[in-house]
N, C-alpha and C positions, 0 to 999 in steps of 0.2 A: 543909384551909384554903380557906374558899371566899370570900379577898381576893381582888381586883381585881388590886389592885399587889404583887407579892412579887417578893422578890430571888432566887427561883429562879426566875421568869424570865427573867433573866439567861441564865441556864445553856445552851448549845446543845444542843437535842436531833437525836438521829440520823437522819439524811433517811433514808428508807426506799428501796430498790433496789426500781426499774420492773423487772419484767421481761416484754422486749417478748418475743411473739409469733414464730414465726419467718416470714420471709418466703415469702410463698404461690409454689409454684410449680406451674405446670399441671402436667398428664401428657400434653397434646397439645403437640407443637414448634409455635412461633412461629412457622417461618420457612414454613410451608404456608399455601395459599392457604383460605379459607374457604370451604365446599363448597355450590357453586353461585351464586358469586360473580364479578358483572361489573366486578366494580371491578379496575382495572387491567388488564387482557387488551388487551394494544396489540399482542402476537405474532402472526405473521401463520401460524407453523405450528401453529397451535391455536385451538380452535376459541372463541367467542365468551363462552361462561359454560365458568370455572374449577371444578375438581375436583366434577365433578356427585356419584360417588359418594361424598362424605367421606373417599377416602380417606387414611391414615397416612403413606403409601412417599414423597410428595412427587410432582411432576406427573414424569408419562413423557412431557416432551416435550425437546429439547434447545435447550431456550434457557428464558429465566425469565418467569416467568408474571407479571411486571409489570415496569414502568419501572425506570431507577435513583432518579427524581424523581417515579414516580407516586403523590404524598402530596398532602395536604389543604394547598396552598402550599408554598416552600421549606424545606427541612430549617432551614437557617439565617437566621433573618431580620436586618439589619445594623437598627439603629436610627436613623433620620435626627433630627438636631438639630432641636429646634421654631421654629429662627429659619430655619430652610435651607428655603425653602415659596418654588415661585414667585412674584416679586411681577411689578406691574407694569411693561410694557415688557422683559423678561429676554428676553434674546439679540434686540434690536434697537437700532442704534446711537441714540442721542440724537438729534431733528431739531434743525435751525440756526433761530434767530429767525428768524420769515418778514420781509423787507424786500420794497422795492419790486420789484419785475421791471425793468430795463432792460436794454436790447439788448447786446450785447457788438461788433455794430458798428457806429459811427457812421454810417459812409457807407453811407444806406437809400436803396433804390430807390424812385423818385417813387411816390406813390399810384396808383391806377385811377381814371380819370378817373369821374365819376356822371356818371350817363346825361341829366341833366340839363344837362350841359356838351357845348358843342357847338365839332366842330374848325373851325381858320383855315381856309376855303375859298376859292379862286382864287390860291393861290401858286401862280406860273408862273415857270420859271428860263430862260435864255438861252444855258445853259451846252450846250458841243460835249462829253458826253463821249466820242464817239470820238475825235475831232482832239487832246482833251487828254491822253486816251492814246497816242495817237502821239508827242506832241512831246515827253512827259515820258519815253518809252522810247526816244525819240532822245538825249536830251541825257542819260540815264544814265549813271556812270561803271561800266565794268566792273569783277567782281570779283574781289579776287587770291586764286584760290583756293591758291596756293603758299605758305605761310606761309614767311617768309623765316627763315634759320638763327639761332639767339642761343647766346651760349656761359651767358648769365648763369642759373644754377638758382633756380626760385622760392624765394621767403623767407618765412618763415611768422614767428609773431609772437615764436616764443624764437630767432632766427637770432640767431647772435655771442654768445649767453649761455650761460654755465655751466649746465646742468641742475643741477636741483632736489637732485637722490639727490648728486652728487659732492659740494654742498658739504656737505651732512649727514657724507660718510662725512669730511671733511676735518677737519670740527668733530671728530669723533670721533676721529679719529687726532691733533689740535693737543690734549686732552683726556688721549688715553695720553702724550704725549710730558710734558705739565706733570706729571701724575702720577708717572712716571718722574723726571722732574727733584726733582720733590718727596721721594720716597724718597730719593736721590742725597744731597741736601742734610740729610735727615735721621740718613744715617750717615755722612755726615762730620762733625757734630754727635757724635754719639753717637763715635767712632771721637778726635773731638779732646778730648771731656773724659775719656775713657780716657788717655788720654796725659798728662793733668794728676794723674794720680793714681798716686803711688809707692809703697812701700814702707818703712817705716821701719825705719831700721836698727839690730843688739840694744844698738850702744852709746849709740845719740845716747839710744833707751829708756830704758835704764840710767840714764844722767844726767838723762834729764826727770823719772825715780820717786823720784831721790836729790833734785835740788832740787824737789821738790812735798812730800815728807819731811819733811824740812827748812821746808819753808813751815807745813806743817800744824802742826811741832812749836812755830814760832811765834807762829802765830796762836792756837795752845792754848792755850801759858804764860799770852801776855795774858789770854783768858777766862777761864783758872783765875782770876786771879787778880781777876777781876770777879766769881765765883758765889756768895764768899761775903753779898756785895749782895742781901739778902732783899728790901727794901722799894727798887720804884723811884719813888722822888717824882719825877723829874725825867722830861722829855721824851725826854733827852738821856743819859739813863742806859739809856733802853728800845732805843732807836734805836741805839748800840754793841751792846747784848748779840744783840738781831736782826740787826746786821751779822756779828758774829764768827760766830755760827750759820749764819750762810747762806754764809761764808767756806767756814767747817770741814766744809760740806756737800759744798760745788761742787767743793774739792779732794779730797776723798774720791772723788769721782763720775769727776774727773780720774784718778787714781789706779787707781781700779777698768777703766776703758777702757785705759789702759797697761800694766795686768797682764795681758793677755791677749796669746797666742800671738803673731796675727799683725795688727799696726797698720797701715794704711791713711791717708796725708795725699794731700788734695784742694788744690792750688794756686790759691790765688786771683788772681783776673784785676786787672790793677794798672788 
């Protein structure tokens, strides 16, 4: 059949098995140096070009005829991310907007006169200063080099106040003490609604299951005797039968917590 289109093929045919080749292996070891080879020889006990005569036995020297990294770059190279590239300015801090320069102290020494400026000539003074030195070392008060005793110690700017740390650690102890108070008051809570709650006893029991009994046997009779009532036209027909139901429920439910072993009444607060 020499169509195009046939439904055999469809059909999967059999992949045929590669058979690879086996993997070449020398007959010379790898791990020898190549004979008369300068590549690598960084050993100082040997001489410049490696294994002159080709030999098999490996080199007779006692250390190894190349580096542990003597290869054509790193054994391992790490790949750096293509956005991790120095840019501009890396590892320099940012400079500050240039602003104006001005001095950092006001008070600047007068200028230098220009040469052009010429000094007040013929100031003459009248002044004695040796005599003014005399009279001003005459009428000098002596000084008391004796500093006179004081009891008073100097006062620095926290004198008379509570340091900083005491009142922290005070805080922290008014802090355990409310805490404390607060448990306190939580089991006595806890310790006074235990005491509101007794035990019921198997007679008062007895008598609450016998008149609940008795309730339910009442509240039945009535709704027996509504069930036969198919049709409720009335508002007031529906609204009895949902009460007696939900009667006959809640004393059931009553009933069912008083048949058990051990009853529990919680006193209510007047």
């Amino acid at each position: 059949m020499n169509q195009e289109e046939s439904i055999y093929n469809l059909i999967e045919k059999p992949r045929e098995k590669v058979i690879k080749p086996a993997m070449y292996r020398s007959k010379f070891p790898g791990e020898l140096p190549p004979s008369a080879s300068t590549f690598g020889a960084s050993r100082s006990s040997q001489v410049f070009v490696t294994n002159v005569a080709g030999s098999l036995d490996g080199p007779s020297v006692a250390h190894q005829f190349k580096n542990a990294a003597a290869n054509f770059g790193p054994l391992r190279v790490q790949k750096q991310h293509p956005n991790m590239f120095m840019k501009k300015g890396f590892g320099h801090p940012p400079l500050k907007k240039p602003t104006k320069f001005e001095y950092a102290d006001k008070s600047r020494k007068t200028f230098v006169p220009k040469r052009t400026e010429k000094p007040v000539m013929g100031l003459v003074t009248t002044k004695n200063f040796i005599s003014a030195n005399v009279v001003a070392n005459i009428l000098k008060e002596p000084e008391n080099l004796v500093q006179s005793p004081t009891n008073e110690m100097p006062r620095h700017a926290e004198y008379g106040k509570v340091p900083e740390y005491l009142q922290h650690v005070k805080n922290e102890i008014q802090e355990e003490y409310n805490y404390i108070r607060e448990m306190h008051r939580e089991e006595n809570i806890q310790v006074s609604e235990q005491s509101k709650i007794k035990l019921l006893q198997d007679k008062e029991k007895q008598e609450l299951l016998i008149a609940l009994k008795m309730k339910w046997q009442d509240v039945n009779k009535i709704y027996q005797t509504r069930t036969h009532e198919v049709v409720l036209d009335t508002v007031g027909k529906l609204r009895r039968k949902e009460a007696y139901e939900a009667d006959l429920q809640q004393i059931e439910k009553d009933i069912e917590k008083l048949s058990k072993q051990y009853v529990f009444l919680r006193e209510n607060p007047e």
